[in-house]
N, C-alpha and C positions, 0 to 999 in steps of 0.2 A: 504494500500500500504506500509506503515513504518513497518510494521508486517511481510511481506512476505519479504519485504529489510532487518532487521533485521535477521530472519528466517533462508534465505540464507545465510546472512555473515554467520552467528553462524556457518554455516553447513559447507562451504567453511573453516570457521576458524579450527572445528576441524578434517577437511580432511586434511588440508593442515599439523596442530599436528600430528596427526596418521602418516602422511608420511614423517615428518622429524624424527620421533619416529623410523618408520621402516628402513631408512636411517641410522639412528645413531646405531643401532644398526646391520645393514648389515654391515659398519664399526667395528665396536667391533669385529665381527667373522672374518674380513678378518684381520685386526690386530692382532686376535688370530691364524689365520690358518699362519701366517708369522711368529710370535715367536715359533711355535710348529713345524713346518714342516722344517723354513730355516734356526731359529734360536739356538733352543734347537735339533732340528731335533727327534725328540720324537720318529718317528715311527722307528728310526735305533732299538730301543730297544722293542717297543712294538706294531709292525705289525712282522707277521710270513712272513718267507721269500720263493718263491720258489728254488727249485736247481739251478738256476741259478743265485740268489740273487735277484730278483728281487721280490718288493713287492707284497704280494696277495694281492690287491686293494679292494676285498669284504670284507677282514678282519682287515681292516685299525682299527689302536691303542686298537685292540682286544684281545691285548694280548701276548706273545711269549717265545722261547724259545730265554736265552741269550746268544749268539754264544761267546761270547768274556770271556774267564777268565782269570784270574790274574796266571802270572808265581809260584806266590808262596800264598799258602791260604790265605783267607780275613775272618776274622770273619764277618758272618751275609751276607756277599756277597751269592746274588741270583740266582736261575737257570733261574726263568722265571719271565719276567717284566711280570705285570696286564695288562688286559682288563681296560681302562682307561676312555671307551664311559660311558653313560648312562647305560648303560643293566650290566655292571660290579660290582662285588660284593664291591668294595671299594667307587663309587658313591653311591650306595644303600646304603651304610653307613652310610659317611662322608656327602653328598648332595653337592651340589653349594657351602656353607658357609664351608664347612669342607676342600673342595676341592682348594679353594680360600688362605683361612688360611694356607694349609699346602704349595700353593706355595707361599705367603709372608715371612710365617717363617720357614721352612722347617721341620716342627713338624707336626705329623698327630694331629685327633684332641683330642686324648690320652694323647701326649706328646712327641712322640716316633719319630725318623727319619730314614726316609725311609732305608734300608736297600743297602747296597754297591749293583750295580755300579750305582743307581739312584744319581744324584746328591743332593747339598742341594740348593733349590733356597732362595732366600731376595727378590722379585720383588716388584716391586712398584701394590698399589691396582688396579689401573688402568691396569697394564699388566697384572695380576691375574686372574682379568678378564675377560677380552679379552682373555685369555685360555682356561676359564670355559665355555666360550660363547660359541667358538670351538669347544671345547669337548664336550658340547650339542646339539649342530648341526650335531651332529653325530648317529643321529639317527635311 
């Protein structure tokens, strides 16, 4: 009887882990989907827009063309922001740690920073990633 009472706790105990695990980490993504969407607003630059401005939603941080240029030339300023998901050539790269890295210090993981009009972020590691999380969720 102390075998199957034991047994069960264990079992209940790492159910109840696993779902605070999954919890904490459904957090992390909504935390991330809040500083990419409402706060950096990410996909103004890197979802493609339709004629009407409004976002194509299948192709959310896929990548795009950047509508906004500088009245007078910018060295190294971009025509089109990256594909940012998973499937993009700059994850494939960089990975989670590269990804992470480059929004605490605002250096890819070369050394280099991002090119105009991407900004430069500082973020704290925790907000970093909570972006990456996002951004993997994005699958």
């Amino acid at each position: 009887m102390r075998r199957f009472r034991f047994a069960k706790t264990a079992v209940l105990g790492f159910a109840g882990l696993a779902a605070i695990t999954l919890f904490a980490q459904d957090d992390k993504i909504a935390r991330g989907k809040y500083l990419v969407e409402e706060v950096a607003r990410c996909q103004d630059c890197h979802t493609p827009k339709m004629d009407n401005g409004s976002f194509i939603k299948s192709q959310w941080m896929k990548g795009a063309a950047i509508s906004v240029m500088p009245a007078a030339p910018i060295q190294g300023w971009r025509a089109a922001a990256p594909d940012i998901t998973p499937a993009g050539a700059i994850w494939k790269r960089w990975g989670d740690d590269g990804l992470t890295a480059f929004l605490e210090t605002g250096k890819s993981p070369r050394g280099a920073k991002a090119g105009a009009p991407m900004p430069t972020y500082n973020l704290k590691r925790e907000d970093a990633e909570a972006i990456v999380a996002f951004l993997k969720s994005l699958q």
